[in-house]
KESETI-433363 format. One record per residue (C-alpha): residue in one letter; chain; x, y, z. Coordinates in nm, 4 decimals. Last residue first. Layout:
+------+------+----------+----------+----------+
| code | unit |        X |        Y |        Z |
+------+------+----------+----------+----------+
|    a |    A |        X |        Y |        Z |
...
+------+------+----------+----------+----------+
//
This chain:
+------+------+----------+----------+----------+
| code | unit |        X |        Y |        Z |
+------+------+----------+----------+----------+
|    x |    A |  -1.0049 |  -0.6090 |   1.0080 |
|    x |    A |  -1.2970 |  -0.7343 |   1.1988 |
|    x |    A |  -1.2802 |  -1.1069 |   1.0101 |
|    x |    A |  -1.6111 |  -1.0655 |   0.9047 |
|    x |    A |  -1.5696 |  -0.7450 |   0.7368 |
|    x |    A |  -1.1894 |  -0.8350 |   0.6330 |
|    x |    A |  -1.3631 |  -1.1439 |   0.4644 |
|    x |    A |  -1.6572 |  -0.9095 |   0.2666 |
|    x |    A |  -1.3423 |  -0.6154 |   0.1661 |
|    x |    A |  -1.1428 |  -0.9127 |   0.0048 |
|    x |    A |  -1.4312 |  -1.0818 |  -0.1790 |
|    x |    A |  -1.4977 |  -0.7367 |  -0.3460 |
|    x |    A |  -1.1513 |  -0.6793 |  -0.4701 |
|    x |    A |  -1.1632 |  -1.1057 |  -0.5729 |
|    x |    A |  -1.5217 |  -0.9898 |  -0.7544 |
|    x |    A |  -1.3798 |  -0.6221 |  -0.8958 |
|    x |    A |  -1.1109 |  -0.7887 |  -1.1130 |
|    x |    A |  -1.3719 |  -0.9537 |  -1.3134 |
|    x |    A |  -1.6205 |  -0.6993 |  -1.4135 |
|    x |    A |  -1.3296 |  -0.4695 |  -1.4582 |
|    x |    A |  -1.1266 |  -0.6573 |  -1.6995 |
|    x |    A |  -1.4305 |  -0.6504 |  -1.9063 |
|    x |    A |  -1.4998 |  -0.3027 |  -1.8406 |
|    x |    A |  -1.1663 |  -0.1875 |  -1.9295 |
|    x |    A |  -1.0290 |   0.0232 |  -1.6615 |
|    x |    A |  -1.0313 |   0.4114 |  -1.6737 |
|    x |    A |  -0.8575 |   0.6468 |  -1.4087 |
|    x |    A |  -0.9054 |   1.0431 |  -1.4856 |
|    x |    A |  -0.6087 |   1.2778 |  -1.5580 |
|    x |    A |  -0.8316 |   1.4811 |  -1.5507 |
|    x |    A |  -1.1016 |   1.6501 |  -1.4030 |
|    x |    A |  -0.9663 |   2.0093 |  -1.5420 |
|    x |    A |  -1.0119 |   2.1586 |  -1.2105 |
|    x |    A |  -0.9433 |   1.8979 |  -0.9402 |
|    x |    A |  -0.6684 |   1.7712 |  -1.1489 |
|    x |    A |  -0.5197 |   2.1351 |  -1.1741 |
|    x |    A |  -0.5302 |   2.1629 |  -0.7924 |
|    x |    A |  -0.4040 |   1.8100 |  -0.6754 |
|    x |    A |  -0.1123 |   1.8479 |  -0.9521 |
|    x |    A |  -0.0046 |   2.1932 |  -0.7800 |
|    x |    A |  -0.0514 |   2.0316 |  -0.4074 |
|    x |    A |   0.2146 |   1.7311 |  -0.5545 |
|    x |    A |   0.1819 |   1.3928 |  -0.6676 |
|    x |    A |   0.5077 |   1.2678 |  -0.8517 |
|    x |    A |   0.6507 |   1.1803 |  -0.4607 |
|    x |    A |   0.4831 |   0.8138 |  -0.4604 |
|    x |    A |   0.6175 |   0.7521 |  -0.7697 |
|    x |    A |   0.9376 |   0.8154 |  -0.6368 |
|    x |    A |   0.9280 |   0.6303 |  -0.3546 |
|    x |    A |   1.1148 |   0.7219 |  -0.0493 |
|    x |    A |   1.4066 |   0.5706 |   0.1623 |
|    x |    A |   1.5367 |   0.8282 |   0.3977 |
|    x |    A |   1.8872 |   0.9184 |   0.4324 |
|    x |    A |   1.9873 |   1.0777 |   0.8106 |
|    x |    A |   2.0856 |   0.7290 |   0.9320 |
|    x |    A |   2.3192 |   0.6627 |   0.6475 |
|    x |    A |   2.2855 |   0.5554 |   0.2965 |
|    x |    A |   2.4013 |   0.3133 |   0.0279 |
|    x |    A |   2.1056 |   0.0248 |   0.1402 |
|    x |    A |   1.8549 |   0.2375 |   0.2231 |
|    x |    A |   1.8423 |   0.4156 |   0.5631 |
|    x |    A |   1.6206 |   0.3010 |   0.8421 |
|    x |    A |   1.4277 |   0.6264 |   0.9873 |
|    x |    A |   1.4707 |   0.7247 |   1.3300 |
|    x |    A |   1.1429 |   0.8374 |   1.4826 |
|    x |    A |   1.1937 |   0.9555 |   1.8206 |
|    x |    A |   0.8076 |   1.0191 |   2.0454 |
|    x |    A |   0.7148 |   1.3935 |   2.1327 |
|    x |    A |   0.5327 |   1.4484 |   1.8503 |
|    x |    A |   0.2715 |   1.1314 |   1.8292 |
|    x |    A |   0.0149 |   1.1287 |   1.6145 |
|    x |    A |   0.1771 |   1.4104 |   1.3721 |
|    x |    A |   0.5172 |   1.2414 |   1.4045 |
|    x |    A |   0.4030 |   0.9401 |   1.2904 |
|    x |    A |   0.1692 |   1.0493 |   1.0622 |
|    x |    A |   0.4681 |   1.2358 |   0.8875 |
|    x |    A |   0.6624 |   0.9486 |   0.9057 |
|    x |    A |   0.4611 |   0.7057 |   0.7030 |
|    x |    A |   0.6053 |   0.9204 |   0.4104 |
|    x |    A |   0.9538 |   0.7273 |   0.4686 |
|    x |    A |   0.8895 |   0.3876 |   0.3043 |
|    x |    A |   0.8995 |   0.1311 |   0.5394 |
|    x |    A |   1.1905 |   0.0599 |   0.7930 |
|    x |    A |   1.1479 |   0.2360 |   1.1177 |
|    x |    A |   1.3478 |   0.2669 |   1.4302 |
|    x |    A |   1.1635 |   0.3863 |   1.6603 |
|    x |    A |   1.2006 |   0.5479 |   2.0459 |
|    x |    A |   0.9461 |   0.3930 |   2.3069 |
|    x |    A |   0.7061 |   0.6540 |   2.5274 |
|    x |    A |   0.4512 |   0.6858 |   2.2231 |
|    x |    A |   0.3219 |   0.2783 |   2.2944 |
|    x |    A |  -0.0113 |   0.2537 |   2.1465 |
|    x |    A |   0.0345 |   0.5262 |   1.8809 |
|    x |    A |   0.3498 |   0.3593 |   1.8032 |
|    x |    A |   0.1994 |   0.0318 |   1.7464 |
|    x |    A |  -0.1069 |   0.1875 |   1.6193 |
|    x |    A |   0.1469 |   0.3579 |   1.3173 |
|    x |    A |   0.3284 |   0.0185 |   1.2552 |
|    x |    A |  -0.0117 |  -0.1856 |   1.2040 |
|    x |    A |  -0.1536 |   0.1038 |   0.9688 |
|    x |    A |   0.1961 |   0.0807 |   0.7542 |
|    x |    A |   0.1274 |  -0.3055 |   0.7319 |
|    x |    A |   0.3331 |  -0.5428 |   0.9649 |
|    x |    A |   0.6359 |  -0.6602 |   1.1215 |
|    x |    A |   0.7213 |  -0.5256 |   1.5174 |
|    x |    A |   1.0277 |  -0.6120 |   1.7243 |
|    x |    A |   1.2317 |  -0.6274 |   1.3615 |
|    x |    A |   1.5984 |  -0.8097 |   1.2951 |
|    x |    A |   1.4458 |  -1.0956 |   1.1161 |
|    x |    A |   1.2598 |  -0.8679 |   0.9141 |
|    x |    A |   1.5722 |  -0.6829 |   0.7568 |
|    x |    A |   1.7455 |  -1.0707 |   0.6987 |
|    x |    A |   1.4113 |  -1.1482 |   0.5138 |
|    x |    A |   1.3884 |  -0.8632 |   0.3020 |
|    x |    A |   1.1364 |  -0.6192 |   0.3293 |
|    x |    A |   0.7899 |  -0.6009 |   0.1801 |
|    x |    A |   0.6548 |  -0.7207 |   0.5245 |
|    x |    A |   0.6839 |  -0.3814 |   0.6687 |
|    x |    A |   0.9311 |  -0.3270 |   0.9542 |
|    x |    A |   0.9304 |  -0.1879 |   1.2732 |
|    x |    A |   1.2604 |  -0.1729 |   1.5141 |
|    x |    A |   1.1611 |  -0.0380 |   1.8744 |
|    x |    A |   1.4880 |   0.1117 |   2.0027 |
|    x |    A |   1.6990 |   0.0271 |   2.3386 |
|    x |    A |   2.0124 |   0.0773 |   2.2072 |
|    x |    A |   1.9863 |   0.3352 |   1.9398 |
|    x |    A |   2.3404 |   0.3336 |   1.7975 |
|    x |    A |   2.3625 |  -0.0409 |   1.7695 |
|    x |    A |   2.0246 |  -0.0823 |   1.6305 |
|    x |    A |   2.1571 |   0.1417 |   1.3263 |
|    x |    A |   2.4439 |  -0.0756 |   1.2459 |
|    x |    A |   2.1846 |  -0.3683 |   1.2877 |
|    x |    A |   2.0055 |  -0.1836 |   1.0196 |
|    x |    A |   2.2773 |  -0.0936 |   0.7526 |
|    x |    A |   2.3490 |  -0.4703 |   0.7753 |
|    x |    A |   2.0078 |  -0.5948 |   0.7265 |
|    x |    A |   1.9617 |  -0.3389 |   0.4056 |
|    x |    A |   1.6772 |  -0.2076 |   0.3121 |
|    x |    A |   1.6128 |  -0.1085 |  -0.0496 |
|    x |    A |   1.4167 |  -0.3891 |  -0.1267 |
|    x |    A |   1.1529 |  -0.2353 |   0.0709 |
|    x |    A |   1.1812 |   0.0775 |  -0.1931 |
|    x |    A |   1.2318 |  -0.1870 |  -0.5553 |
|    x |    A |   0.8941 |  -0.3741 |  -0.4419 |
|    x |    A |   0.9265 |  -0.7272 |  -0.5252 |
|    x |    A |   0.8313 |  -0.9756 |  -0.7708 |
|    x |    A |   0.9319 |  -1.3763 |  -0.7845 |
|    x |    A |   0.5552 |  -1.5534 |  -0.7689 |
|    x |    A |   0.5080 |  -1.7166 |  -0.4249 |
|    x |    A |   0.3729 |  -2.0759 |  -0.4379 |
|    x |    A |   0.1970 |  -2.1018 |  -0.0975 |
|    x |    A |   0.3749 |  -2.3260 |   0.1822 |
|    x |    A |   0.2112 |  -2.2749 |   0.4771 |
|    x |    A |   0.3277 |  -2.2739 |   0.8174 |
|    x |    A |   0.1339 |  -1.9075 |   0.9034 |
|    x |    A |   0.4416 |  -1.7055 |   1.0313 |
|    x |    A |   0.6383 |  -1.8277 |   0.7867 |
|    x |    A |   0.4274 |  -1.8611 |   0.4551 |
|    x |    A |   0.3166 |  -1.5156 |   0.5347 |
|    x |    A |   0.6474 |  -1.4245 |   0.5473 |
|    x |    A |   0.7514 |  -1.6053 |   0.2415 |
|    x |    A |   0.5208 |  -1.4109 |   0.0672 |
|    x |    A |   0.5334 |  -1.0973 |   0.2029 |
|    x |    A |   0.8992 |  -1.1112 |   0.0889 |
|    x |    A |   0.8056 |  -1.2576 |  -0.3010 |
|    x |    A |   0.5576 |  -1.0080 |  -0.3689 |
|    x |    A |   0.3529 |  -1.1081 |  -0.6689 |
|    x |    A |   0.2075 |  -1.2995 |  -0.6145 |
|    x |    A |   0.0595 |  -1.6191 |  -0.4022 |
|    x |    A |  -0.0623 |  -1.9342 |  -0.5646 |
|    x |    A |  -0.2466 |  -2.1280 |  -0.3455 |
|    x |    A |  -0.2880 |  -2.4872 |  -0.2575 |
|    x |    A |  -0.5182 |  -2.5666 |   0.0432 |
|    x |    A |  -0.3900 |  -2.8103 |   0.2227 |
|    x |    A |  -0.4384 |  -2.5570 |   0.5838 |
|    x |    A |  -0.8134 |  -2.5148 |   0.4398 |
|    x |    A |  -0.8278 |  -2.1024 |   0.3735 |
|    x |    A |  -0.9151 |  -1.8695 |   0.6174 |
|    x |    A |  -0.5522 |  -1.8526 |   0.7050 |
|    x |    A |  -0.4525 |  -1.7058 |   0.3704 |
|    x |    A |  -0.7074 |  -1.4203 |   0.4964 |
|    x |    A |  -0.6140 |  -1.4009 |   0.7812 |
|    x |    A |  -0.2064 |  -1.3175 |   0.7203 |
|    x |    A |  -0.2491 |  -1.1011 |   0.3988 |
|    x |    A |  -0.5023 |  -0.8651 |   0.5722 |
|    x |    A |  -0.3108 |  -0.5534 |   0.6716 |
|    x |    A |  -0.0108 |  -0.6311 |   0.3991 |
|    x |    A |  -0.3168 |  -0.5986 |   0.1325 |
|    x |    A |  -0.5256 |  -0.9056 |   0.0025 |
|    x |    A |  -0.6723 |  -0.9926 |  -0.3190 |
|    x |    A |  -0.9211 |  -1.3095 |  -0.3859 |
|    x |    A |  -0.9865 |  -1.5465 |  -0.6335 |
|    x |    A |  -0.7442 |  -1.3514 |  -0.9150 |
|    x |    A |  -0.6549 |  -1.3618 |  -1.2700 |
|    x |    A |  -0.8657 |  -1.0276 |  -1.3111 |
|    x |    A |  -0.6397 |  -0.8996 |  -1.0654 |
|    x |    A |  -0.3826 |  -0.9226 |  -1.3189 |
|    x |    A |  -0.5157 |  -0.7185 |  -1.5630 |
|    x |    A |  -0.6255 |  -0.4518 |  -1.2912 |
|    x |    A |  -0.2614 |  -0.3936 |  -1.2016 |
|    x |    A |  -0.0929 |  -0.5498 |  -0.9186 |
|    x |    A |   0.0076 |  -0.4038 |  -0.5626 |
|    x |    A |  -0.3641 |  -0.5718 |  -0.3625 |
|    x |    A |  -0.1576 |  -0.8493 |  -0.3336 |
|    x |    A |  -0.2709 |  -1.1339 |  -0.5108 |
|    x |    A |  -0.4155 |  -1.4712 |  -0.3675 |
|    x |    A |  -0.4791 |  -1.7576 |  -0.6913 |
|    x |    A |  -0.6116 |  -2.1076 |  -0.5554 |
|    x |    A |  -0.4625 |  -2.3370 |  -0.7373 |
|    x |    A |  -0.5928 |  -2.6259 |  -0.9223 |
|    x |    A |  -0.3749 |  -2.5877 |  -1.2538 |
|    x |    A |  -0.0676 |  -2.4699 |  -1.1983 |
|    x |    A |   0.1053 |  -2.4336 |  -1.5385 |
|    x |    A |  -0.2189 |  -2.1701 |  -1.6392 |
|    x |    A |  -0.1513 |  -1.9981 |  -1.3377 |
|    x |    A |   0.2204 |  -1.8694 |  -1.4507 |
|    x |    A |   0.1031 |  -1.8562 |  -1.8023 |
|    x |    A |  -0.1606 |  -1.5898 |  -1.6525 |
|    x |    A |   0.1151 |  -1.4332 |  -1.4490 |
|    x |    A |   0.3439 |  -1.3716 |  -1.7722 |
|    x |    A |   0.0603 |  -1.2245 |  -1.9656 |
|    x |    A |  -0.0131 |  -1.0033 |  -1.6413 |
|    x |    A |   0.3138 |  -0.8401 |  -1.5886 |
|    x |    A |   0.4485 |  -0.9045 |  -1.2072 |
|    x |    A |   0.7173 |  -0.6531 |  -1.1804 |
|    x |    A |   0.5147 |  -0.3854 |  -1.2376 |
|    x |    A |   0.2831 |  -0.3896 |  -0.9801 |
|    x |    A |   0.6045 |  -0.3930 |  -0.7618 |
|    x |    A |   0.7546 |  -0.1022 |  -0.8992 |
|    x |    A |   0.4204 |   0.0865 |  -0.8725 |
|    x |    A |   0.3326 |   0.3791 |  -1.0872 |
|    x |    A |   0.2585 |   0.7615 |  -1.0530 |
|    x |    A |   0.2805 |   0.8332 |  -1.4408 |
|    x |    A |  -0.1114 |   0.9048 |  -1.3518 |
|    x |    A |   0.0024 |   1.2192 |  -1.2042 |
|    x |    A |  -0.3051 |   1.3825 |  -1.0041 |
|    x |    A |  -0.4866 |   1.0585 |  -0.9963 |
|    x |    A |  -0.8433 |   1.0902 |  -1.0282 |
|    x |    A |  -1.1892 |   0.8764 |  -1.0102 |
|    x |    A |  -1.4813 |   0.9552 |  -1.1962 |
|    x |    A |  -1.8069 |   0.7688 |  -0.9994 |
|    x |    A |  -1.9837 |   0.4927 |  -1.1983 |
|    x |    A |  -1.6880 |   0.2294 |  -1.2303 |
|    x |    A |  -1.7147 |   0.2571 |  -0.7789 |
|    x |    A |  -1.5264 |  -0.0494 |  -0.6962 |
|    x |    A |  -1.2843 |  -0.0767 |  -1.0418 |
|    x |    A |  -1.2618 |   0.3075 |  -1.0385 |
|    x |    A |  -1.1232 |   0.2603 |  -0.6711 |
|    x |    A |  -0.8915 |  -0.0161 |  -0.7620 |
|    x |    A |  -0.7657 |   0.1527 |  -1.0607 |
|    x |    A |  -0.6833 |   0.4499 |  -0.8575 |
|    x |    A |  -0.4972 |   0.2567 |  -0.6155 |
|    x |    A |  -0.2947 |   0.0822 |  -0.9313 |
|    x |    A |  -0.1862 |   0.3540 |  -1.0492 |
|    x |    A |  -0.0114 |   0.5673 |  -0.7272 |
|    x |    A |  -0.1596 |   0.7533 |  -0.4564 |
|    x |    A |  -0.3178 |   1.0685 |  -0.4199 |
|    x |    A |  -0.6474 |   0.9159 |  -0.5230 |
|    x |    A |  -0.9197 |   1.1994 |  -0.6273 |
|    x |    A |  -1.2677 |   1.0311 |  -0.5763 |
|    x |    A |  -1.5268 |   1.2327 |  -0.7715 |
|    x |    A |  -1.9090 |   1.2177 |  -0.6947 |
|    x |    A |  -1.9167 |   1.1479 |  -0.3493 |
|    x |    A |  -2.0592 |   0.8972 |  -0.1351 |
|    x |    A |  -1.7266 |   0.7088 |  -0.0306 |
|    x |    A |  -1.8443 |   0.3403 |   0.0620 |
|    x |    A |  -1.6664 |   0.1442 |  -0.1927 |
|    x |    A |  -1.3351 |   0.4159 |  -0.1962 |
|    x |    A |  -1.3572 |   0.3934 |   0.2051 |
|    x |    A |  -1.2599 |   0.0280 |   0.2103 |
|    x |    A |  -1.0420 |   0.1334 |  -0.1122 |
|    x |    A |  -0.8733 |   0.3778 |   0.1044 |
|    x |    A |  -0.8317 |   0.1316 |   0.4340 |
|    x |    A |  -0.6854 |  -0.1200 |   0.2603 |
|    x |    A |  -0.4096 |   0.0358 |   0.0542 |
|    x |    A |  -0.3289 |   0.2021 |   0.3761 |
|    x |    A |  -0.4717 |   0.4998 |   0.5171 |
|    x |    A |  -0.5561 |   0.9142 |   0.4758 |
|    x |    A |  -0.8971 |   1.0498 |   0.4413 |
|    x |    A |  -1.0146 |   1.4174 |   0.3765 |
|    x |    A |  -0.6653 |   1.4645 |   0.2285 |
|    x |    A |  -0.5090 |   1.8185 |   0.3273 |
|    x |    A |  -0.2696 |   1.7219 |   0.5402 |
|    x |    A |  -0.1308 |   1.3983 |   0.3601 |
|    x |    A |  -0.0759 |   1.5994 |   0.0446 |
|    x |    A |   0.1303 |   1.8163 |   0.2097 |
|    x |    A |   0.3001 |   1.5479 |   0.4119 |
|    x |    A |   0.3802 |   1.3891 |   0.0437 |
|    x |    A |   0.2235 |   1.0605 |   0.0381 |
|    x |    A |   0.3400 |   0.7519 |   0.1635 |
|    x |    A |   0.0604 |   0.7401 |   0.4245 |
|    x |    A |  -0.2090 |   0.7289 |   0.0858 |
|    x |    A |  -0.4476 |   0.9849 |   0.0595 |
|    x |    A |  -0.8102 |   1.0038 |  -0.0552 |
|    x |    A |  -0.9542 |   1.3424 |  -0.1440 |
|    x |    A |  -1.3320 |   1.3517 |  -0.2010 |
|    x |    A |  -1.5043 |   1.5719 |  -0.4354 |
|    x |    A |  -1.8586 |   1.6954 |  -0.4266 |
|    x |    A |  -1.7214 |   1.9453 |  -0.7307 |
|    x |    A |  -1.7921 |   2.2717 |  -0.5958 |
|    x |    A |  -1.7102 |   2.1142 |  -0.2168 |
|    x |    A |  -1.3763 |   1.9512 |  -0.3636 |
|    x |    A |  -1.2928 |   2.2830 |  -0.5887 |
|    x |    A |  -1.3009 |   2.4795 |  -0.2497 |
|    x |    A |  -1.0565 |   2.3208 |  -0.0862 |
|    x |    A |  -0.8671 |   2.2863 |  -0.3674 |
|    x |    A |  -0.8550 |   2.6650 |  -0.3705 |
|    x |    A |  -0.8081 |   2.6888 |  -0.0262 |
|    x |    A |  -0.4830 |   2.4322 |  -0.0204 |
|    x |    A |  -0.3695 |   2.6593 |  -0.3181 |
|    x |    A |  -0.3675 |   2.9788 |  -0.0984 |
|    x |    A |  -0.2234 |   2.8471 |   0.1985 |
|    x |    A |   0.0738 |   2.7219 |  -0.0318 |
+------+------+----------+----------+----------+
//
């Protein structure tokens, strides 16, 4: 392994390449990324990246967003069968009828969607910046959010709203179960539960802490003394334990499983070191978006990245 993390290493500085790595990411993957975040944080640094290639260890839709931001630069994905569950779950023919039927609405998608239906969009959001960003909006305002039905309704929740939430959901966060979780609660007395947004309802209404993977990591960072129980996919772990490594970590099993069972994505897991390395080298499998598409997905991207900038986020 030490000699295939050089060789990439040295195929990024041949090629002014810059590795981009998403928390649910192999640890491998992870540790040799020259920048690792949530979906908001990578395409923040996608826009302002300087170098010629941008490899995305992530899944489909992250590399879309990237070649959609920067269509001059040739982005990556090391297995571009990498896809999204939730992405997929909201098709874009079926959206645009969706919108179509609700004439007058202002259209919020979750940065989890394909290009296609980003093009539909006014403005995308991530789990970090769902919450403002609906709130910067009139409270009457009506808006059509999609496609993930949990974030949804939490942001509708926690912000008394009542946005039009399109029915999709990622198949990992679904996963969770609220029983399986108070069952682990009861053998960690005392435990910090965190939990993404893309869960359930009954999983979120037994969390201490809901929010985006970066939220959950400063949380811990903030407080390493605490012992966690934590219910998001499990590559978030390795920063976890590489931030803080003498704080517990217990990871909430998926429905079916026990406490030792983590729940992982297996798109997520696709990317490997060996698939870094021959990407790197052969420049492919490379990201393309249709230009069209492209010219309009990239102005609700775009709008996203100028709010979070004024908003500090």
């Amino acid at each position: 392994m030490e000699n295939l993390t050089q060789a990439i290493a040295q195929l990024k500085q041949e090629k002014n390449a810059v590795i981009l790595g998403h928390y649910y990411q192999r640890g491998e993957i992870q540790d040799i990324a020259d920048f690792v975040g949530d979906s908001l944080a990578l395409a923040q640094w996608a826009a302002r990246t300087e170098a010629d290639v941008i490899v995305m260890c992530g899944v489909h839709f992250m590399g879309e967003t990237a070649k959609i931001l920067c269509p001059e630069k040739k982005v990556l994905v090391p297995d571009l069968k990498a896809g999204c569950s939730l992405a997929d779950s909201c098709p874009a023919d079926r959206f645009e009828q969706f919108v179509k039927e609700h004439p007058g609405y202002t259209v919020i998608s979750y940065v989890n969607t394909t290009a296609a239906v980003k093009a539909l969009t006014d403005v995308v959001v991530t789990s970090t910046n769902a919450k403002a960003i609906v709130e910067s909006f009139p409270k009457d305002e009506k808006i059509i959010f999609g496609p993930d039905r949990n974030l949804g309704s939490y942001i509708n929740a926690v912000t008394g709203r009542n946005m039009l939430v399109w029915d999709g959901a990622c198949h990992v966060h679904e996963r969770f179960s609220a029983g399986k979780l108070a069952e682990l609660k009861r053998l960690h007395p005392g435990a910090i539960t965190l939990a993404h947004p893309e869960c359930p309802k009954a999983v979120l209404a037994l969390a201490d802490v809901v929010g985006s993977t970066a939220a959950l990591l400063k949380q811990a960072v903030a407080h390493p003394e605490k012992t966690y129980i934590v219910a998001t996919e499990a590559g978030i772990l390795h920063e976890m334990h590489k931030r803080c490594p003498q704080t517990t970590f217990v990871p909430a099993p998926p429905s079916g499983g026990t406490c030792g069972d983590c729940n992982e994505c297996k798109d997520m897991r696709l990317n490997t070191l060996e698939k870094l390395y021959d990407c790197l080298r052969t420049e492919s499998p490379e990201v393309q978006v249709d230009p069209d598409i492209a010219e309009r997905a990239v102005r609700p991207i775009r709008r996203m990245l100028e709010i979070s900038a004024r908003l500090g986020l």
